[in-house]
Legacy VTK file of the C-alpha trace (Angstrom):
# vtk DataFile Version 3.0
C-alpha trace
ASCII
DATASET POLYDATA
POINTS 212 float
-4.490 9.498 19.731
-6.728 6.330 19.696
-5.042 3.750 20.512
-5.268 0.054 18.795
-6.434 2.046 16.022
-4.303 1.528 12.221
-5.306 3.694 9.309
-4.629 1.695 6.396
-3.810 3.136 2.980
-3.290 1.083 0.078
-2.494 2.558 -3.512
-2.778 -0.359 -6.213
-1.854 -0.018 -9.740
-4.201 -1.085 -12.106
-2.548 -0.067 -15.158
-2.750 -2.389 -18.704
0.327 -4.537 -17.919
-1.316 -5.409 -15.022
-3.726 -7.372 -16.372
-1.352 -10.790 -16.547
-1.838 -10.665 -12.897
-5.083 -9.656 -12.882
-7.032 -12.627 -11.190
-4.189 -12.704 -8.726
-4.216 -9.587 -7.658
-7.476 -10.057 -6.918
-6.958 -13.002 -4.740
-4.305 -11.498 -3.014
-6.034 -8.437 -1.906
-9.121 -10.103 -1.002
-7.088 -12.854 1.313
-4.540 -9.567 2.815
-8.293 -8.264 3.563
-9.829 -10.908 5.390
-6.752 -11.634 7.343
-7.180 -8.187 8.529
-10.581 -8.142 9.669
-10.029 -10.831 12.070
-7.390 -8.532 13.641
-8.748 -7.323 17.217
-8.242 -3.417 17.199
-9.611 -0.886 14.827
-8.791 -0.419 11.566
-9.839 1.786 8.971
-9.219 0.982 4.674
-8.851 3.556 2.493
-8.137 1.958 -1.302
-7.052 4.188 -4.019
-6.373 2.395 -7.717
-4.826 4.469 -10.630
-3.269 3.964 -13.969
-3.268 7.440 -16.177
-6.467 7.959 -14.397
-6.644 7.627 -10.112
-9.816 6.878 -7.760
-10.685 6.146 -4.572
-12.497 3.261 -4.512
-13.546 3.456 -1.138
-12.021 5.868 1.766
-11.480 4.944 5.391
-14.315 2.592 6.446
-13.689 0.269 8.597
-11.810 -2.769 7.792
-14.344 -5.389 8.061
-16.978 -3.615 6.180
-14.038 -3.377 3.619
-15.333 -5.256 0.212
-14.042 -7.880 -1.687
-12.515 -7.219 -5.033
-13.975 -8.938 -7.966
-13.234 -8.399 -11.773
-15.568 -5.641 -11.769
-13.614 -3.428 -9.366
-10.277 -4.078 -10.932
-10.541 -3.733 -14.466
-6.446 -3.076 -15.178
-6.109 -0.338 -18.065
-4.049 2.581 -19.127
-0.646 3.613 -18.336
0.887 3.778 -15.066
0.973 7.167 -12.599
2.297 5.737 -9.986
3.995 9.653 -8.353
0.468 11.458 -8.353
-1.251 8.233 -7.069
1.213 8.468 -4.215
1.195 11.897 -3.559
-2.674 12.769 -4.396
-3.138 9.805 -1.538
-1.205 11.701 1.043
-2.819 14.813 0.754
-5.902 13.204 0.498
-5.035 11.415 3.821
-3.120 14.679 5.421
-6.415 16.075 4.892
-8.672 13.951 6.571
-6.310 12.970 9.261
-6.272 16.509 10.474
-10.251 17.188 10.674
-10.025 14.556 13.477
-9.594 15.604 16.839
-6.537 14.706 18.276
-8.376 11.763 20.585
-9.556 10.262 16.980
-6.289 10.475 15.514
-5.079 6.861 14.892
-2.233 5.689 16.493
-0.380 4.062 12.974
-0.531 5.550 9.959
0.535 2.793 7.340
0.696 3.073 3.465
0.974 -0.163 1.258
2.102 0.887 -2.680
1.851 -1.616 -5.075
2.944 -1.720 -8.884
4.183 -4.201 -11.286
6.009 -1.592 -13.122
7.741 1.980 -13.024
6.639 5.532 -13.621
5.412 6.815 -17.203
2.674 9.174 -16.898
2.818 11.352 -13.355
2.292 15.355 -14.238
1.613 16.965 -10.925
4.518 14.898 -9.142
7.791 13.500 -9.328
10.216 11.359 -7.391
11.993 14.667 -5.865
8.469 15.791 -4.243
7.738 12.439 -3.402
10.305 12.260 -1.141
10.241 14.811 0.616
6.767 14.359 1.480
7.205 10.890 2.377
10.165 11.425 4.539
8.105 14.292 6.002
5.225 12.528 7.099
7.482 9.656 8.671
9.486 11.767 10.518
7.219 14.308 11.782
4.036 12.059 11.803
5.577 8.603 11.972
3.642 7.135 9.070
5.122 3.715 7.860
5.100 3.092 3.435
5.576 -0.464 2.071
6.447 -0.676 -1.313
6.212 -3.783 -3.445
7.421 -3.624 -6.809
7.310 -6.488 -9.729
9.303 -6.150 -12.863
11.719 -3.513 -11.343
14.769 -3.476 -8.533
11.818 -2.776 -5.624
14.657 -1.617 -3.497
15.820 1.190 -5.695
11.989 2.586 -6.824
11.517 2.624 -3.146
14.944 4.395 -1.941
14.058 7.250 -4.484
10.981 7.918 -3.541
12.122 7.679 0.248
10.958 4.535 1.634
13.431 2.416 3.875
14.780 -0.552 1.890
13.786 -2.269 5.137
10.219 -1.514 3.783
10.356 -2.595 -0.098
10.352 -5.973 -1.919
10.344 -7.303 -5.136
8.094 -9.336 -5.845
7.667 -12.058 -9.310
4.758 -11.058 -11.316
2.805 -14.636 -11.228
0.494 -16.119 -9.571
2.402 -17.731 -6.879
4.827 -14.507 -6.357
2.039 -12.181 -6.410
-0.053 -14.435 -3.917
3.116 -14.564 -1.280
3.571 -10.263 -1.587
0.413 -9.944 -0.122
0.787 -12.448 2.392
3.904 -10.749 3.179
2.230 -7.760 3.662
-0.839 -9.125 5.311
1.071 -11.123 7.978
3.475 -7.849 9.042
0.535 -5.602 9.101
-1.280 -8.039 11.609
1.889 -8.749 13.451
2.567 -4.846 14.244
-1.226 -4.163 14.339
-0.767 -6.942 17.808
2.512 -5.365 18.681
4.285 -8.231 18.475
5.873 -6.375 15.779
7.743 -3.004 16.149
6.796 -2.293 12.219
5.938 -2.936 8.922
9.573 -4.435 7.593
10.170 -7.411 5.561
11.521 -10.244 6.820
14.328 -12.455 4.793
11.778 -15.776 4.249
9.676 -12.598 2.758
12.246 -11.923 0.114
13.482 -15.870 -0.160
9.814 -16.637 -1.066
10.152 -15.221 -4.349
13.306 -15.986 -5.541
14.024 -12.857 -7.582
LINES 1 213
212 0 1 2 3 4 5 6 7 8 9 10 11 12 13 14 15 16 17 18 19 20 21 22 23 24 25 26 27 28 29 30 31 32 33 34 35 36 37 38 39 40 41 42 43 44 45 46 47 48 49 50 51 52 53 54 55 56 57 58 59 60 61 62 63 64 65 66 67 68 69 70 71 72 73 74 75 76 77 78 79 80 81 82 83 84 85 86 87 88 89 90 91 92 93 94 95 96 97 98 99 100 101 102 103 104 105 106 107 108 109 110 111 112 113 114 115 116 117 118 119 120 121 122 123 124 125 126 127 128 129 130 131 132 133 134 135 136 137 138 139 140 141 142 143 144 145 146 147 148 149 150 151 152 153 154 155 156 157 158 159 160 161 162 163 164 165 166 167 168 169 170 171 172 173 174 175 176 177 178 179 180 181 182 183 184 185 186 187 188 189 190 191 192 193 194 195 196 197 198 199 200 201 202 203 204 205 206 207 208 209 210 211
């Protein structure tokens, strides 16, 4: 295991409804991104976007070679599989993760899922299988998954598909909610990536901040 060394997985939805939110979105990734790269440690960024379709937009370089999104890269569209997004991203990460040697592994594994609505058009996975492999890979391999979810109970999505309520919010789907998510996110990550942090939980100003 390498230690100081986070693999970081996010899995953004970029289906049609999202494109209210579009320009924030934006913002808020690009702001969660730079906060990052002035984290001492390594860090390596894997983002995958999906609506019916999924992509990897880039796969784990390191953090501050990481680029900007811009309304070229995040063109929201289509319908929203959020299961196979999830689950195609853990294999895809199961995969790679284990074609390192065990010195290279990192030492945190975290995956940050975001959506501003719920499942419609998954085929190769569903909320059953997503569990279990999530649980899986947090018990056995102690990866950490954040889930924010607009337009939906966050808590419930999240408990279904086996994340920790500890580790799901609700965000508002405007500029200012969307904005405080992801420094929500950004400001855990950094505080557990300096270990002044035992994990990736939300805090209650997190959740007060947007007054769902």
């Amino acid at each position: 295991m390498k230690e100081n060394y986070t693999d970081v997985n996010i899995v953004l939805d970029r289906s049609g409804s999202m494109a209210s939110i579009k320009n924030d979105t934006i913002g808020g990734f690009n702001e969660f991104l730079r906060e990052q790269q002035t984290v001492e440690g390594m860090a390596t960024i894997t983002l995958a976007q999906f609506d019916d379709v999924y992509d990897i937009v880039y796969r784990a370089i390191d953090v501050k070679a990481a680029p900007m999104l811009d309304d070229k890269t995040f063109v929201p569209r289509g319908s929203t599989a959020l299961l196979d997004a999830i689950g195609r991203t853990i294999n895809e990460t199961g995969k790679r993760l284990s074609g390192l040697g065990d010195s290279e592994k990192p030492e945190k594994v975290i995956f940050v899922i975001v959506t501003d609505g719920e499942e419609n058009s998954s085929r190769e996975f569903d909320n059953g299988k997503i569990n279990e492999m999530i649980s899986h890979q947090r018990d056995v391999y102690k990866w950490e998954f954040v889930f924010l979810g607009a337009n939906q109970d966050a808590i419930a999505s999240a408990s279904n598909m086996g994340i920790q309520a500890s580790h799901a919010m609700t965000y508002a789907a405007s500029p200012e909610g969307t904005q405080m998510a992801f420094q929500a996110v950004s400001k855990n990550m950094a505080s557990a990536r300096r270990k002044q942090k035992a994990d990736y939980s939300f805090e209650d100003v997190d959740r007060d901040q947007q007054k769902i």
